[in-house]
MMTF fields as JSON, N, C-alpha, C and O atoms, coordinates in Angstrom:
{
  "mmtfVersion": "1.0.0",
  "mmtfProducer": "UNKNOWN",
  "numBonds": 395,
  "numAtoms": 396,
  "numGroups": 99,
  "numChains": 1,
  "numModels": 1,
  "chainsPerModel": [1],
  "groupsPerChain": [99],
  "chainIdList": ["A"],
  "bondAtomList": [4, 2, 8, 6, 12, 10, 16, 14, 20, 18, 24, 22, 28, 26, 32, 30, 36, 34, 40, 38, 44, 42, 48, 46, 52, 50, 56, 54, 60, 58, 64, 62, 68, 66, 72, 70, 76, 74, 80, 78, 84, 82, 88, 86, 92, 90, 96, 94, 100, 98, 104, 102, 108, 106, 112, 110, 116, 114, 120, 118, 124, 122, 128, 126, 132, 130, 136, 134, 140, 138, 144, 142, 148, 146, 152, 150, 156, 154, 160, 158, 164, 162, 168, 166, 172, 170, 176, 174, 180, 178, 184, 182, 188, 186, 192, 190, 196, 194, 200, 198, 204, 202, 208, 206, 212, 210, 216, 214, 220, 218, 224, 222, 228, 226, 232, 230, 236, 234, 240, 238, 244, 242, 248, 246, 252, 250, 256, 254, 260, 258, 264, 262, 268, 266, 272, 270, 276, 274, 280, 278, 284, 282, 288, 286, 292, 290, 296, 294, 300, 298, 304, 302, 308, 306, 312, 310, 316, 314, 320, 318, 324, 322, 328, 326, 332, 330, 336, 334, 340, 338, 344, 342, 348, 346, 352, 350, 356, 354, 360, 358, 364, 362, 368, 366, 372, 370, 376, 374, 380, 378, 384, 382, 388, 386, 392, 390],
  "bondOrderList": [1, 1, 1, 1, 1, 1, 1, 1, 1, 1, 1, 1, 1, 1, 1, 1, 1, 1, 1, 1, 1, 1, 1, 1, 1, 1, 1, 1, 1, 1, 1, 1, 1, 1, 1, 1, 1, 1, 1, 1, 1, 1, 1, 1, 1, 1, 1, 1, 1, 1, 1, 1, 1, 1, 1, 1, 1, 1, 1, 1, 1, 1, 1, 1, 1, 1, 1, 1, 1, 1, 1, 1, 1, 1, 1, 1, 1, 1, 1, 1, 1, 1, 1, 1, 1, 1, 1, 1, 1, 1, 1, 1, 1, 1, 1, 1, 1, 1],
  "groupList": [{"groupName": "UNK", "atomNameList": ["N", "CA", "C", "O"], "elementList": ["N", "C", "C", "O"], "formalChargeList": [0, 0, 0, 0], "bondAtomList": [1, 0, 2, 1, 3, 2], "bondOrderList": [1, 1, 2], "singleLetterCode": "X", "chemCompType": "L-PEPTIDE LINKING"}],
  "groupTypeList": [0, 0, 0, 0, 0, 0, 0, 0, 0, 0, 0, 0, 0, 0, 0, 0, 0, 0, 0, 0, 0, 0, 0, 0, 0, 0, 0, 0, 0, 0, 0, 0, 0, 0, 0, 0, 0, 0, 0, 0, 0, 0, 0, 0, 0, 0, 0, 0, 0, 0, 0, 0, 0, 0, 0, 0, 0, 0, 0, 0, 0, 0, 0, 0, 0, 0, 0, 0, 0, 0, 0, 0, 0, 0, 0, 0, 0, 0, 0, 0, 0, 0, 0, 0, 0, 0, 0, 0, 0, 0, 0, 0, 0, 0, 0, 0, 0, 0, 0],
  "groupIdList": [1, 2, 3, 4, 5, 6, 7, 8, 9, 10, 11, 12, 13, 14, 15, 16, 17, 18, 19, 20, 21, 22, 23, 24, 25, 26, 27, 28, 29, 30, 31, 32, 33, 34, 35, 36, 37, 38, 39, 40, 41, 42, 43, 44, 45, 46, 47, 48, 49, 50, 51, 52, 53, 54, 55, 56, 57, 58, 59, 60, 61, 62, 63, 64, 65, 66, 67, 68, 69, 70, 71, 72, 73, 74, 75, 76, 77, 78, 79, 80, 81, 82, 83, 84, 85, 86, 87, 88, 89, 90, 91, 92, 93, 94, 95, 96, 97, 98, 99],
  "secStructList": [7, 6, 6, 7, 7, 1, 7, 2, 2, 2, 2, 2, 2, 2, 2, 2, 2, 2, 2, 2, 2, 2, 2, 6, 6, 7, 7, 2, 2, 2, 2, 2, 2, 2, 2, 2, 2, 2, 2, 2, 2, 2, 2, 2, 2, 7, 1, 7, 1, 6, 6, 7, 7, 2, 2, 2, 2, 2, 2, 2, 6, 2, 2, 2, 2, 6, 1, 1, 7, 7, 2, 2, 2, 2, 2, 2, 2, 2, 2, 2, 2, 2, 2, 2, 2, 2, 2, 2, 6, 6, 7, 1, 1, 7, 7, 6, 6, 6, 7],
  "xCoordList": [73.772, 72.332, 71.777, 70.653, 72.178, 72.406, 71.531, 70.47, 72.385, 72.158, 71.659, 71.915, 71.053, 69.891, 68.826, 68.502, 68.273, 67.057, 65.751, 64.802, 65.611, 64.725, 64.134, 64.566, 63.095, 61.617, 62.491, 63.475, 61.934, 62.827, 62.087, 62.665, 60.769, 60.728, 60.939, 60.517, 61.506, 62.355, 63.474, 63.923, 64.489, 65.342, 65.522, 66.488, 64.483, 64.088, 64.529, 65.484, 63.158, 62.928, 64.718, 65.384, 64.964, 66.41, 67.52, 68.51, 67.209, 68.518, 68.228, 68.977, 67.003, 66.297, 66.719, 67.338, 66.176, 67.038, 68.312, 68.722, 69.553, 70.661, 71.081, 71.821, 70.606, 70.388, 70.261, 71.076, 69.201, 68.65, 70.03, 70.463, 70.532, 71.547, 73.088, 73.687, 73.31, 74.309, 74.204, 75.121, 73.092, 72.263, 72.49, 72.872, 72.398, 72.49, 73.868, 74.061, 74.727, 76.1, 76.329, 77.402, 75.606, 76.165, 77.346, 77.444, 77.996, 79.593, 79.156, 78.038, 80.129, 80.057, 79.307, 78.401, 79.872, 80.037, 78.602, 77.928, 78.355, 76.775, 75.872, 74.747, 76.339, 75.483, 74.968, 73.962, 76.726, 76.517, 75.961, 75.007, 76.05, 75.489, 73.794, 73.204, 73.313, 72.174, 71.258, 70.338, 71.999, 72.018, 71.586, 70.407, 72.744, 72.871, 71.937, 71.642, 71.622, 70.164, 69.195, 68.304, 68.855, 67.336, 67.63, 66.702, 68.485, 68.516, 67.894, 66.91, 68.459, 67.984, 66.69, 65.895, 66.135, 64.776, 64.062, 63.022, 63.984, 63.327, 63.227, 62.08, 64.555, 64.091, 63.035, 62.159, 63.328, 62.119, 60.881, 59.93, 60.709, 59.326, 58.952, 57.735, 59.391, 59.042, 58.212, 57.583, 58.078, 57.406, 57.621, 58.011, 57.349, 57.852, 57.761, 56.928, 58.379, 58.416, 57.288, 56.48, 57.119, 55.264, 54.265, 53.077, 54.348, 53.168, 53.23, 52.713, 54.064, 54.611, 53.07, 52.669, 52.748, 51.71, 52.4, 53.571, 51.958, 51.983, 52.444, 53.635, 51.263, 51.241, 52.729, 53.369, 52.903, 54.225, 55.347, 56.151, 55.478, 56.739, 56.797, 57.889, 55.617, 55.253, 55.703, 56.299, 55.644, 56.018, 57.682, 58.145, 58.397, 59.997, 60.149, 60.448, 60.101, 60.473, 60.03, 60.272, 59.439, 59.188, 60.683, 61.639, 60.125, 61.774, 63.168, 64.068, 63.166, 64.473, 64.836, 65.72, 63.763, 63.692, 63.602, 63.645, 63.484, 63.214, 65.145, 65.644, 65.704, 66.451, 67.58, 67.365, 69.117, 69.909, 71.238, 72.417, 70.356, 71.449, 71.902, 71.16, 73.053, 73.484, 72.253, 71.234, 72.475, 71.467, 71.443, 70.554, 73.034, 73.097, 72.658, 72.018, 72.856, 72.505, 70.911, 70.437, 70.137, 68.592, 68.352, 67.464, 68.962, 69.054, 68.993, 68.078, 70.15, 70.454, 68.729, 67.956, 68.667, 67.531, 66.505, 66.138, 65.842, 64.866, 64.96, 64.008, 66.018, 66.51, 66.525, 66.15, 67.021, 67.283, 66.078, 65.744, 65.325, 63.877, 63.438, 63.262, 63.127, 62.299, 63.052, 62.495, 64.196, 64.909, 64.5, 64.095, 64.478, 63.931, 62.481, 61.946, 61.797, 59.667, 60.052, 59.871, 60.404, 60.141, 60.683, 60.6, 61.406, 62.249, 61.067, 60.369, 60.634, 59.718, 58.366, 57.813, 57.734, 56.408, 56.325, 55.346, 57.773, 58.141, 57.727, 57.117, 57.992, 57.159, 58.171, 59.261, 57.964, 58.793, 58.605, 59.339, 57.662, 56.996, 57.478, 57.931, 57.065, 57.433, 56.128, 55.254, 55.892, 54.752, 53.993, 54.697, 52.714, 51.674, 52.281, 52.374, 52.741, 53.375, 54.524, 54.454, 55.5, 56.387, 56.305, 57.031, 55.173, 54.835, 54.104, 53.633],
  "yCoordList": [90.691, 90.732, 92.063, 92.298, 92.804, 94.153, 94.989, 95.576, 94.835, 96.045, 95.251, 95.523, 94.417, 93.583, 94.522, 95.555, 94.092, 94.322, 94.034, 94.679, 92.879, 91.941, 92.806, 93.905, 92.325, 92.861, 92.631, 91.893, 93.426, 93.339, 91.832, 91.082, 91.731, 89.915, 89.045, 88.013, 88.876, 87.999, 87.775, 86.628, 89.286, 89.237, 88.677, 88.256, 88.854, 88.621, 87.02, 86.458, 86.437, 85.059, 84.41, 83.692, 84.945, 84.744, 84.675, 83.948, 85.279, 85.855, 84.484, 83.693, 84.688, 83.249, 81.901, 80.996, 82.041, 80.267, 80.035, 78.894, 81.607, 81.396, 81.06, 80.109, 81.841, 81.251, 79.6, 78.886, 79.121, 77.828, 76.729, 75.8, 77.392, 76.612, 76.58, 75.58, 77.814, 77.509, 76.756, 75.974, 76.811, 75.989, 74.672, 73.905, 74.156, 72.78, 72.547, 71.661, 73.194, 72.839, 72.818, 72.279, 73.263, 73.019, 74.001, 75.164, 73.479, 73.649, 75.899, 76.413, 76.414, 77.451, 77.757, 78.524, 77.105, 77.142, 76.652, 77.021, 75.781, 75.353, 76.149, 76.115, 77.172, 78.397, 79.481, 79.827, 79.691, 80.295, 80.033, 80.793, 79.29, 78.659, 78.773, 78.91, 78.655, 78.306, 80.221, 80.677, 80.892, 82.135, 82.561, 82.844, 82.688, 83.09, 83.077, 83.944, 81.671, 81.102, 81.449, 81.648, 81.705, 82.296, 83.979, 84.656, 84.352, 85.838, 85.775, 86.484, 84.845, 85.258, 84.982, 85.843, 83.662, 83.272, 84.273, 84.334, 85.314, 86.104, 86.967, 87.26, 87.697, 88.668, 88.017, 88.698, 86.889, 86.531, 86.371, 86.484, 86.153, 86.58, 87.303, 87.215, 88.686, 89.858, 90.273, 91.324, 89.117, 89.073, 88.065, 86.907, 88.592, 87.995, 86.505, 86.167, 85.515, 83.774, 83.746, 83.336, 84.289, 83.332, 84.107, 83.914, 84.506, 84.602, 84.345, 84.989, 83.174, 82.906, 81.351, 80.562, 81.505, 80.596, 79.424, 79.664, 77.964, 77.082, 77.482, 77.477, 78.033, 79.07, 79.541, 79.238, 80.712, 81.109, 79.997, 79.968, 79.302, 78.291, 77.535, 77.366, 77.027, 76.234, 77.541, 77.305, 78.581, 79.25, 79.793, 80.592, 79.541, 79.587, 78.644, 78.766, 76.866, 76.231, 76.053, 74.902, 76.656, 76.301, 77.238, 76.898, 78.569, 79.216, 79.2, 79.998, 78.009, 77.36, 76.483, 76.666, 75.344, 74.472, 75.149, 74.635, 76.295, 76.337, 77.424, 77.907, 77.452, 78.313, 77.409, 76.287, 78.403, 77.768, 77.165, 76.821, 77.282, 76.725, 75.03, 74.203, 74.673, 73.536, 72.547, 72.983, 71.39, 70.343, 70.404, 70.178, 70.874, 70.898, 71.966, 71.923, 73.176, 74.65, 74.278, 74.441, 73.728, 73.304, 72.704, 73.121, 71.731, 70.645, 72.048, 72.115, 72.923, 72.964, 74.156, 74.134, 75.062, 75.556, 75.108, 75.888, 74.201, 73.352, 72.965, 73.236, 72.319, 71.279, 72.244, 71.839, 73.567, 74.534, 75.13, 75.309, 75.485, 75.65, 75.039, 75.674, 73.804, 73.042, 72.978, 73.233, 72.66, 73.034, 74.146, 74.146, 75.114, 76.393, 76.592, 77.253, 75.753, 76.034, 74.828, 75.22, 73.843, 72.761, 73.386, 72.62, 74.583, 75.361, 76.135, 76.086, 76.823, 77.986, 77.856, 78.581, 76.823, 75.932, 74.875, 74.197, 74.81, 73.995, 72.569, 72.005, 72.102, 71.032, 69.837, 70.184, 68.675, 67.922, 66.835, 65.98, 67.247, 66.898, 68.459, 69.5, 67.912, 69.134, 69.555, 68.839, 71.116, 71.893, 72.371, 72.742, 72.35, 72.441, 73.063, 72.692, 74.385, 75.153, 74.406, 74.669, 73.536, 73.007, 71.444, 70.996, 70.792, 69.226, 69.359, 68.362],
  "zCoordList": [77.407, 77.279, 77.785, 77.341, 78.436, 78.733, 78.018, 78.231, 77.039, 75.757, 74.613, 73.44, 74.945, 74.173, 73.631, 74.216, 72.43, 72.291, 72.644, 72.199, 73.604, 74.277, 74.941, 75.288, 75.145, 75.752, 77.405, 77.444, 78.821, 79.915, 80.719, 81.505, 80.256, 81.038, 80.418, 80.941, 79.317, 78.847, 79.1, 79.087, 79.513, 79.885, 81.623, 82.258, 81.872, 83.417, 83.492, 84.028, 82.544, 82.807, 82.653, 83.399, 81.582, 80.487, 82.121, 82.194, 82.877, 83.961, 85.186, 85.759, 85.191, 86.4, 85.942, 86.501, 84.696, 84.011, 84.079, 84.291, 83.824, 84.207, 85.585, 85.838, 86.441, 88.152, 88.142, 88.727, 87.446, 87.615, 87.338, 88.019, 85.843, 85.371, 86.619, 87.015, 86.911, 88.005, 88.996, 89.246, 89.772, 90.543, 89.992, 90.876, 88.911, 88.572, 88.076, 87.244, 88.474, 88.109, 86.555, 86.283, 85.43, 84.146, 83.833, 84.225, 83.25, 82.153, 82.289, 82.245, 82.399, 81.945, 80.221, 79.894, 79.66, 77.988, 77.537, 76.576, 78.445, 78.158, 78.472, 77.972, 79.557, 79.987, 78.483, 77.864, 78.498, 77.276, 76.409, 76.248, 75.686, 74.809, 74.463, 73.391, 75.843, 75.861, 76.098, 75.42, 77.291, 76.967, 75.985, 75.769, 75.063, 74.029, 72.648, 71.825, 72.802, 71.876, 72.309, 71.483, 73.818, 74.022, 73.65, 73.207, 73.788, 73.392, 72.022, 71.812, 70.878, 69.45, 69.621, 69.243, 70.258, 69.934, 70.567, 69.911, 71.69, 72.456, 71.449, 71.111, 70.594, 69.698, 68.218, 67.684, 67.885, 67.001, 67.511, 66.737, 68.549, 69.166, 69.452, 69.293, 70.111, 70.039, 70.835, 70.706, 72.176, 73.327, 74.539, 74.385, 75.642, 76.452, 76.33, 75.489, 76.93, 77.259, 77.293, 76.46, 78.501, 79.559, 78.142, 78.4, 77.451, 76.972, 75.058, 74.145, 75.067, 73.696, 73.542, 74.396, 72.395, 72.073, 71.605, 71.309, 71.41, 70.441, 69.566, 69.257, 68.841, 67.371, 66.658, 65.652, 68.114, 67.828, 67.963, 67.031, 68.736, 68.601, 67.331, 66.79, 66.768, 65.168, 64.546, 63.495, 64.765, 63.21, 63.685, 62.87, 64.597, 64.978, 64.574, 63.386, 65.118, 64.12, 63.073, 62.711, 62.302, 61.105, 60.24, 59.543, 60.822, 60.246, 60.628, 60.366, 61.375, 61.835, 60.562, 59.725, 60.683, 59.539, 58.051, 56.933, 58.415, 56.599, 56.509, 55.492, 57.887, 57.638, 56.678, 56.218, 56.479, 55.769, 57.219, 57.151, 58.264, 59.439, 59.447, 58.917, 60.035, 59.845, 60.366, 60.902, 60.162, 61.209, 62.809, 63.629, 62.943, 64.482, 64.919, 65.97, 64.285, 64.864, 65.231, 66.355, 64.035, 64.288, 65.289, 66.032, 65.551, 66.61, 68.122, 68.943, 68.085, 69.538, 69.796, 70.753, 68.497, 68.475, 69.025, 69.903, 68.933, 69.362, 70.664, 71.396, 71.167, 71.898, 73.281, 74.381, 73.014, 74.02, 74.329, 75.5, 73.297, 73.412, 74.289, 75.328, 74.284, 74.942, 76.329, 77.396, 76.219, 78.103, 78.54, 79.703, 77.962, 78.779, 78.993, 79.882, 77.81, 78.638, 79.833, 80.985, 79.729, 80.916, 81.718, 82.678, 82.204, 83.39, 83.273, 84.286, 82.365, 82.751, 83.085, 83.912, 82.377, 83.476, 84.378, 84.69, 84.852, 85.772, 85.657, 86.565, 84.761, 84.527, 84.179, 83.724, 84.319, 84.231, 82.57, 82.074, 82.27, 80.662, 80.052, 80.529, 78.638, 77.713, 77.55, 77.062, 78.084, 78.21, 76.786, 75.847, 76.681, 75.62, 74.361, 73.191, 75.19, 73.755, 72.704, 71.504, 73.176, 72.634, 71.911, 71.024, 72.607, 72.594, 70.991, 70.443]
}
């Protein structure tokens, strides 16, 4: 993520959630995994996390859903999404932008 193209507080937030995840004991591979997917979604947004709208998340999944990715790739898209705003507004509900 280094030599990412990501905006640097994305990469910020992106590095804190990894903290969070060790902290909670998940699977290496699940790290990755999940890593890895906020890296793409950070570059389709083209701006930092904390300041990603509703708006913008409806029009990511929309080009998730309209993509030619498997059901599951969609699935983890989303799914990882939403684990990472409930980490990033600390919230224990799924926060405005994602609900």
């Amino acid at each position: 993520m280094r030599n990412s193209n990501i905006d640097s507080r994305s990469k910020e937030l992106i590095l804190n959630f990894y903290s969070n995840c060790l902290t909670r004991g998940l699977s290496k591979a699940r790290i990755v995994k999940y890593l890895e997917t906020l890296e793409r979604i950070a570059r389709f947004f083209k701006k930092p996390f904390d300041e990603v709208t509703k708006g913008d998340v409806a029009e990511f999944v929309r080009s998730v859903e309209e993509s030619d990715y498997s059901e599951w790739t969609k699935r983890d898209y989303k799914l990882i999404l939403r684990i990472f705003f409930k980490w990033l507004k600390n919230s224990e509900e799924y926060p405005e932008e994602i609900s």
